[in-house]
C-alpha positions in Angstrom: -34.6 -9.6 9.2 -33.5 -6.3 9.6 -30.0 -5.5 10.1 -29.1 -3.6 13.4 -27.9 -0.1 13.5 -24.2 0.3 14.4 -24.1 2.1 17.3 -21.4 5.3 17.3 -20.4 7.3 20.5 -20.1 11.1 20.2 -17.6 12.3 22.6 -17.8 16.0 21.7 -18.3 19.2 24.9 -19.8 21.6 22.5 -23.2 21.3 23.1 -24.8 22.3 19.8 -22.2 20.5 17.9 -22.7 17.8 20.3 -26.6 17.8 19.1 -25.9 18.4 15.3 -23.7 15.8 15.4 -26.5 13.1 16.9 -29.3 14.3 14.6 -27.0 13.8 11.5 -26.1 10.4 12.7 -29.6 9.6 13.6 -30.5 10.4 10.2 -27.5 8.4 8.8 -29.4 5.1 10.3 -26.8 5.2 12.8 -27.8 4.9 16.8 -26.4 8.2 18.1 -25.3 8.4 22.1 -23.9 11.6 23.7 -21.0 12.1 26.0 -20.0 15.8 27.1 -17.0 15.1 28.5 -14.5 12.4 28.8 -15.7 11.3 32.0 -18.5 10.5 30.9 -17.5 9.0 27.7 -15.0 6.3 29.3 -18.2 5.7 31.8 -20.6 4.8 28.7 -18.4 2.5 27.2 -17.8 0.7 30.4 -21.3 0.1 30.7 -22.2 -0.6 26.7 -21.3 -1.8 23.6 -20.5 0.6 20.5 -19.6 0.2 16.8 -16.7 3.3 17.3 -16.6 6.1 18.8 -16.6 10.2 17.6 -14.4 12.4 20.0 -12.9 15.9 20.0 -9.4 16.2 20.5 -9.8 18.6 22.8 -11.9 17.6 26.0 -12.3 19.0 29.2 -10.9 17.0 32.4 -8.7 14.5 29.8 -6.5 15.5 26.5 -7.9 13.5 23.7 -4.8 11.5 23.7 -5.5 9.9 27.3 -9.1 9.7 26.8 -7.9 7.6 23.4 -5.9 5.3 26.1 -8.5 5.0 28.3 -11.0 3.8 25.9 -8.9 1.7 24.1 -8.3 -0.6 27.8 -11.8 -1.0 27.7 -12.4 -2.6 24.4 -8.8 -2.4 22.3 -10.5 -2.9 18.7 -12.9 -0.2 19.0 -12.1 2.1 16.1 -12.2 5.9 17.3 -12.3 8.7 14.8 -10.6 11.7 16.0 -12.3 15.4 15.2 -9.0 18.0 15.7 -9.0 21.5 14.4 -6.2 22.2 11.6 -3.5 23.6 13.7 -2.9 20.6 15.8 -2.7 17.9 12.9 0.5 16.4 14.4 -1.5 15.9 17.6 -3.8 13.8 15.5 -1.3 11.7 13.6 -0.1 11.1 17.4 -3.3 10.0 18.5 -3.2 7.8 15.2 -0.1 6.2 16.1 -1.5 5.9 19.5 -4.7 3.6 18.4 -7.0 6.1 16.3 -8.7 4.8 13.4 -8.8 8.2 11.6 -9.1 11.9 12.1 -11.2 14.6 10.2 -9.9 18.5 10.2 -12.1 21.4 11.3 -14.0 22.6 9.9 -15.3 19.7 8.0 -18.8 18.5 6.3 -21.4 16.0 8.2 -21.1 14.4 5.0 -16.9 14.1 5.4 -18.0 12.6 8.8 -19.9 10.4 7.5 -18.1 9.1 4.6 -15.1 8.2 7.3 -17.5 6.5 9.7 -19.0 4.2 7.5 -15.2 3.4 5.8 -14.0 2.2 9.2 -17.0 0.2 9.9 -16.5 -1.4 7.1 -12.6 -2.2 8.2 -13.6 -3.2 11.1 -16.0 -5.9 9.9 -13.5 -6.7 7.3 -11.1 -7.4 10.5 -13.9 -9.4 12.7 -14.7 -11.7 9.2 -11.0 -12.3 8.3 -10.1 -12.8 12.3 -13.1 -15.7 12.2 -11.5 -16.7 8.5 -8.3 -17.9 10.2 -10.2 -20.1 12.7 -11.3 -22.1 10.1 -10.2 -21.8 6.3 -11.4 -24.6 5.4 -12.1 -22.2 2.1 -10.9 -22.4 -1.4 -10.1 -19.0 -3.2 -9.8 -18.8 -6.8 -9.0 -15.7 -8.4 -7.8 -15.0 -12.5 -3.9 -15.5 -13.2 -3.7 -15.6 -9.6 -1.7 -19.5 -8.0 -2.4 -20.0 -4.7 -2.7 -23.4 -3.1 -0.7 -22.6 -0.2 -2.0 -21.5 3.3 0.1 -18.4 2.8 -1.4 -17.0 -0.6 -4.8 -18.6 0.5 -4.5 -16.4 3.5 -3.6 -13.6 1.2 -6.6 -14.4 -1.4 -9.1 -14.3 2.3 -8.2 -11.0 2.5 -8.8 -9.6 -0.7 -12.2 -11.5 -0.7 -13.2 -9.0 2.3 -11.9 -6.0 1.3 -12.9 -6.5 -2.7 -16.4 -5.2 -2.0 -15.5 -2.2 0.0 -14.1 1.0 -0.7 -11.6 0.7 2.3 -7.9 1.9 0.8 -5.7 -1.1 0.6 -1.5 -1.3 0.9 0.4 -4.1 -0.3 3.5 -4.8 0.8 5.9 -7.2 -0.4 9.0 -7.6 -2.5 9.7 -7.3 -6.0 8.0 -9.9 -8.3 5.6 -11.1 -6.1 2.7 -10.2 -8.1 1.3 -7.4 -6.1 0.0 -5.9 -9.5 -2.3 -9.1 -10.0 -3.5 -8.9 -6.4 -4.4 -5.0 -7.0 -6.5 -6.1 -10.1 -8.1 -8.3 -8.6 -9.6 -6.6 -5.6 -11.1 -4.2 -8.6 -12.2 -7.1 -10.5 -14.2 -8.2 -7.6 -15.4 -4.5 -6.2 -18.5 -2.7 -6.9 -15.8 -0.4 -9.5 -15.4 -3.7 -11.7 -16.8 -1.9 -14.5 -15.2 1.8 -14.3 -10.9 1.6 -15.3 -8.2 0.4 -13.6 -5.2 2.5 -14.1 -2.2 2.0 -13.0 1.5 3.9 -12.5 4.8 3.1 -11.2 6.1 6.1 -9.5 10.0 4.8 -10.6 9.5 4.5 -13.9 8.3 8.3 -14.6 11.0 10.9 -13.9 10.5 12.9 -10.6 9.9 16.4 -12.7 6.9 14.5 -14.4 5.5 12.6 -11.6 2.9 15.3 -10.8 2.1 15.8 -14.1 0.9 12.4 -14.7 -1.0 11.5 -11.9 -3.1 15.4 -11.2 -2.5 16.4 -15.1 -1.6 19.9 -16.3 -3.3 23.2 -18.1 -1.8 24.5 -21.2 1.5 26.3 -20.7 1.8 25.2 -17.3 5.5 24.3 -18.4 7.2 24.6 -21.7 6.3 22.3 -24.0 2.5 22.0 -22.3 0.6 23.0 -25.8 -2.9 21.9 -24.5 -4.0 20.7 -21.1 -4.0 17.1 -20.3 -6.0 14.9 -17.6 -3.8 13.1 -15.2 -4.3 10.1 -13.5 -6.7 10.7 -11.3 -9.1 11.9 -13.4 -8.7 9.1 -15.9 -9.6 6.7 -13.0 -12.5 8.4 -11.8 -15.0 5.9 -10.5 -12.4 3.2 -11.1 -9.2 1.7 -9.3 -5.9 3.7 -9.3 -3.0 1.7 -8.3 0.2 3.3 -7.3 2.9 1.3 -7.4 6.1 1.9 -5.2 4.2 4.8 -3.2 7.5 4.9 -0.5 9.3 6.4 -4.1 6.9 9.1 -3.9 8.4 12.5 -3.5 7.4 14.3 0.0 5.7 17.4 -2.4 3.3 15.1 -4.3 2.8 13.3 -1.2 0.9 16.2 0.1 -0.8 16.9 -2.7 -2.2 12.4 -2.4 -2.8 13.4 1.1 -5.7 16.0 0.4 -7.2 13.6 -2.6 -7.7 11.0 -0.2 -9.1 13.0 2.8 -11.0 16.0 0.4 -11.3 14.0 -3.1 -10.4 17.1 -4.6 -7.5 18.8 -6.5 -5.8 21.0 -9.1 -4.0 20.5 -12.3 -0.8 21.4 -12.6 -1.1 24.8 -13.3 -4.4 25.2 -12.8 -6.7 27.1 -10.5 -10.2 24.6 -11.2 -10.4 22.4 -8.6 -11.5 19.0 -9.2 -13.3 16.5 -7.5 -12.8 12.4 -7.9 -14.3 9.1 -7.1 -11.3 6.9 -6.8 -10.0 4.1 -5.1 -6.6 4.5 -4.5 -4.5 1.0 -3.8 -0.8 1.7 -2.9 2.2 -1.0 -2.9 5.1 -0.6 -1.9 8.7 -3.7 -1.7 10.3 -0.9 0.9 9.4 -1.1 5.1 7.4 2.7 5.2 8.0 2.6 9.0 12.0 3.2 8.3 11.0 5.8 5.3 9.1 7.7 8.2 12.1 7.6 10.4 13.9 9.0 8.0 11.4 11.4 7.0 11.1 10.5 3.6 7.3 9.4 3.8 4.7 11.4 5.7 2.9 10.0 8.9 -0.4 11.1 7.7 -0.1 9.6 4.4 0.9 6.2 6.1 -2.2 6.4 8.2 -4.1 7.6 5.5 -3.2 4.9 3.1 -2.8 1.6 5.9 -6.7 1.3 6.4 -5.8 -2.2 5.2 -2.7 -4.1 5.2 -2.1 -6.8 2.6 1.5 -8.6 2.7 2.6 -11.1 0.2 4.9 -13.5 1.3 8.0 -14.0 -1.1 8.1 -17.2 -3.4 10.6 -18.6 -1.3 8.1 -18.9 1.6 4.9 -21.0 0.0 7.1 -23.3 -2.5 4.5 -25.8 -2.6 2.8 -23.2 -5.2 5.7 -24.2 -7.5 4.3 -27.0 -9.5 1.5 -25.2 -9.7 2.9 -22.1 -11.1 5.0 -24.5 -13.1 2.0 -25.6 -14.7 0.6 -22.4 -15.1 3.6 -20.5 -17.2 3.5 -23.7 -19.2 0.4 -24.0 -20.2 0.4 -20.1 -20.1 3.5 -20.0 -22.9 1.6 -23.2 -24.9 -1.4 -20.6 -25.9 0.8 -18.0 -26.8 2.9 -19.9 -29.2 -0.5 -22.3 -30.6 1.3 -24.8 -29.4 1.1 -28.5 -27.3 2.4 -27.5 -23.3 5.3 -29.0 -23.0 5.8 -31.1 -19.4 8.8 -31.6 -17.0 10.6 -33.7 -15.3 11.2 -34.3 -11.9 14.6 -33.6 -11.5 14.1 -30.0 -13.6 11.2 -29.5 -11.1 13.6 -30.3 -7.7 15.6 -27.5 -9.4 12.9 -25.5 -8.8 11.9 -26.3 -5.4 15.4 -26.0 -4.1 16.3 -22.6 -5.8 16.0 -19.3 -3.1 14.3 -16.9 -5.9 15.6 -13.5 -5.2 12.9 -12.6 -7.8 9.9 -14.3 -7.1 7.5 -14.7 -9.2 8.5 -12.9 -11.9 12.0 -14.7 -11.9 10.3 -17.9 -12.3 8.4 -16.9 -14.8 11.3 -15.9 -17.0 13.5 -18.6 -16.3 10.7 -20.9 -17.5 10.2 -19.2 -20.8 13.8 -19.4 -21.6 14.1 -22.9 -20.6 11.0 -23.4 -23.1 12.3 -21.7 -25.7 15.7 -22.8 -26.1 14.9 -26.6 -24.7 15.8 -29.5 -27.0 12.6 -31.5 -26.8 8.8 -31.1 -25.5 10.0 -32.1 -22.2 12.2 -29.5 -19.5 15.0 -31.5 -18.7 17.3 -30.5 -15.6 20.0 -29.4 -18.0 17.0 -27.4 -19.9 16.9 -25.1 -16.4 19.6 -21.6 -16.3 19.5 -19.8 -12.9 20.6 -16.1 -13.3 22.9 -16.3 -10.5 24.5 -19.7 -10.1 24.6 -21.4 -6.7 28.6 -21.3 -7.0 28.5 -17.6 -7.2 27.0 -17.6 -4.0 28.9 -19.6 -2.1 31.8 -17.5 -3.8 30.5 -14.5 -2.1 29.8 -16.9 0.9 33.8 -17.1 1.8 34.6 -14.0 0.9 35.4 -11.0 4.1 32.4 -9.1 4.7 34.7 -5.6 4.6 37.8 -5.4 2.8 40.6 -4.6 5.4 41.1 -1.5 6.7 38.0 0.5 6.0 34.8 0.8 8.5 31.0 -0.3 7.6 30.0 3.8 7.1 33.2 4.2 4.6 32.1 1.2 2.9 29.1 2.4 2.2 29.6 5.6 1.2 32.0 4.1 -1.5 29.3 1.9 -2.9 26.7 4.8 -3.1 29.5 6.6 -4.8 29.9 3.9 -7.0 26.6 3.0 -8.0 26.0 6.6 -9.1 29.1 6.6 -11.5 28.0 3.8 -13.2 24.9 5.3 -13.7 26.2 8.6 -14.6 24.9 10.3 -11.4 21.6 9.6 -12.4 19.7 9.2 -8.7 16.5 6.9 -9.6 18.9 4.4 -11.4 21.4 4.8 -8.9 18.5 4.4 -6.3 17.2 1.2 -8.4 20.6 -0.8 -8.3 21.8 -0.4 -4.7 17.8 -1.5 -3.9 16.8 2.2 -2.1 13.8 4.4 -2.5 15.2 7.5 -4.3 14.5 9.3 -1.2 16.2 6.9 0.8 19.5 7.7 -1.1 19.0 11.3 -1.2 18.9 10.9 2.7 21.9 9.2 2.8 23.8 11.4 0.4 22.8 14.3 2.7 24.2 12.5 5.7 27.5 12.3 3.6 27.7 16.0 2.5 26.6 15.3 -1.0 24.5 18.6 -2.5 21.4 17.9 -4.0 21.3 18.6 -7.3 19.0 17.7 -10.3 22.2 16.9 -12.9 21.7 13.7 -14.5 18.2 13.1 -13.7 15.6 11.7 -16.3 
């Protein structure tokens, strides 16, 4: 049978644009409807169902904003896409923040339209299936290198079944040494781009001077030392995956420049005038809350909205335990190939040490502390006394008893001192400095502004 036409309303007062608009649809496959005014619009959807809905910002009778409100009361998970001229972008991140799916700047191409329509139908299916998921996942997911026998990480696997297939731009959230990496791959490995490159780059481990470099490229003698021009990122992963690890680390430059390759596709080299277009998908993580980055106005709005089409959280290890043994088993057997060698098992008292441990590092910890326990254990078996935790439980319950201040100095003071402190010991350098007290480099260059400290690029690498 023949799949039904989604069904878009075009809220737009222009008449001629009004009709373009409907004919391109039409021609789409979509089924076009026509409001000329707000009024109207809100009267439509009251009376019928549609798969989203196309307004102008600017309507006659209603600001696009309250028309937004209005029509989001009347069916709250319709996805509206937002048509704004350039000069009143902030009105449009409003709206965004407000309920709005997306936004496209005028002037823009039916085919820019388009492109955007049919990304957040696809969201919003991927939101109905994994909403009807939940209700009954009575379904196993199996993925690569990937443990998941919880609810929690099965929950997680759900949702990159559903968004796999699309091109729908994903953020995952979560903290260091979950395995976001593995979770990025494999939403590639199972996407219609399985067979173009998966790149990836950590935005903390390049220096902040090169950053650009690497992800857009650069012509010859675009900087010293530039002897021929180079592809960046981007290009590498055209038709492909690019994964951008620890996107809040991003600086606010470069993120304009991400901006305009997600909504255009397009850009230059550094240096260069040729503009460039690309296929990519781009999937961001992040181990930072953006929401406090953008209250500190270190991370743009429009990026945020740009790149949280969909949301994929990974809970820490300390939250689905029960995947222990199974990890457990994993590394083991895991190590075993590597070294040609018989897994070795455990006991149950090493593996109680496990359980009960908080891992600070997740995934990654466990991993380690297994492979030193296998390589410097006595016999094929992990005994209890076989098992080293980087910080002892005594440690902790040191720090536990110990004042929370020392006397006579306030919280702010305190903290100064310690941002002071950190960057001595790493010899003012701000991305290592930024590493060990756990901020985003922009976070601490925000804070060192707050205490009067001048920004400067000494000791930066």
């Amino acid at each position: 049978m023949p799949t039904e036409k989604p069904s878009i309303l075009i809220v737009e007062d222009e008449a001629k644009m009004r009709r373009l608009l409907e004919l391109q649809l039409a021609e789409e496959g979509f089924r076009a409807h026509t409001a000329g005014d707000a009024e109207a619009g809100l009267q439509l959807l009251s009376r019928e169902s549609f798969d989203l809905v196309v307004t102008d910002f600017k309507l006659p009778g209603m600001t696009g904003l309250e028309f937004l409100q209005a029509a989001k009361r009347i069916d709250a998970n319709l996805p509206i896409v937002i048509m704004t001229a350039y000069g009143t972008v902030e009105s449009a991140v409003d709206a965004m923040k407000a309920g709005a799916s997306d936004y496209v700047l005028k002037p823009f191409s039916l085919a820019e339209l388009v492109l955007v329509i049919r990304k957040e139908l696809a969201a919003r299916r991927l939101v109905e299936e994994n909403r009807n998921l939940r209700e009954a996942l009575g379904q196993r997911y199996q993925y690569k290198n990937i443990v998941a026998e919880s609810p929690k990480m099965q929950a997680v696997l759900a949702l990159v079944e559903r968004v796999a297939p699309t091109n729908a731009t994903v953020l995952i959230g979560g903290e260091s040494g979950v395995g976001k990496d593995m979770v990025a791959r494999a939403i590639h490995e199972h996407s219609n781009r399985a067979s173009g490159p998966f790149l990836k780059i950590n935005s903390t481990a390049i220096p902040e001077n090169l950053l650009e470099s690497e992800l857009f490229g650069y012509e010859k003698g675009a900087f010293s030392g530039a002897v021929a021009s180079k592809p960046g990122k981007f290009e590498l992963a055209d038709r492909g995956t690019l994964f951008l690890d620890e996107i809040g680390d991003v600086p606010v430059p470069i993120q304009v420049k991400l901006l305009r390759v997600l909504q255009d596709r397009e850009f230059e080299r550094l240096g260069g005038t040729r503009t460039h277009k690309v296929d990519v998908r781009l999937i961001a993580a992040t181990n930072r809350d953006l929401r406090a980055a953008l209250e500190e106005k270190t991370f743009r709005e429009d990026l945020y909205y740009r790149l949280n089409v969909v949301a994929i959280d990974i809970p820490p290890l300390r939250e689905h335990k029960e995947d222990i043994p199974a990890l457990v088993d994993f590394f083991l057997k895991k190590f075993a190939r590597e070294a040609s060698s018989p897994p070795p098992t455990i006991a149950p008292q090493a593996l109680r040490l496990l359980m009960d441990y908080h891992w600070p590092g997740n995934i990654r910890e466990l991993e380690n502390i297994l492979q030193r326990s296998v390589t410097l254990a006595a016999g094929p078996k992990l005994e209890a006394a076989d098992i080293h935790f980087d910080s002892p439980r005594s440690r902790r319950t040191a720090e536990a008893n110990a004042p929370v201040l020392p006397e006579g100095i306030t919280l702010d003071e305190w903290e100064q001192e310690i941002i002071r402190e950190a960057l001595r010991r790493a010899n003012n350098n701000k991305s290592q400095a930024a590493r060990a007290l756990g901020l985003s480099r922009n976070a601490l260059r925000y804070r060192l502004s707050q205490m009067g400290v001048a920004d400067s690029a000494d000791g930066e690498s």
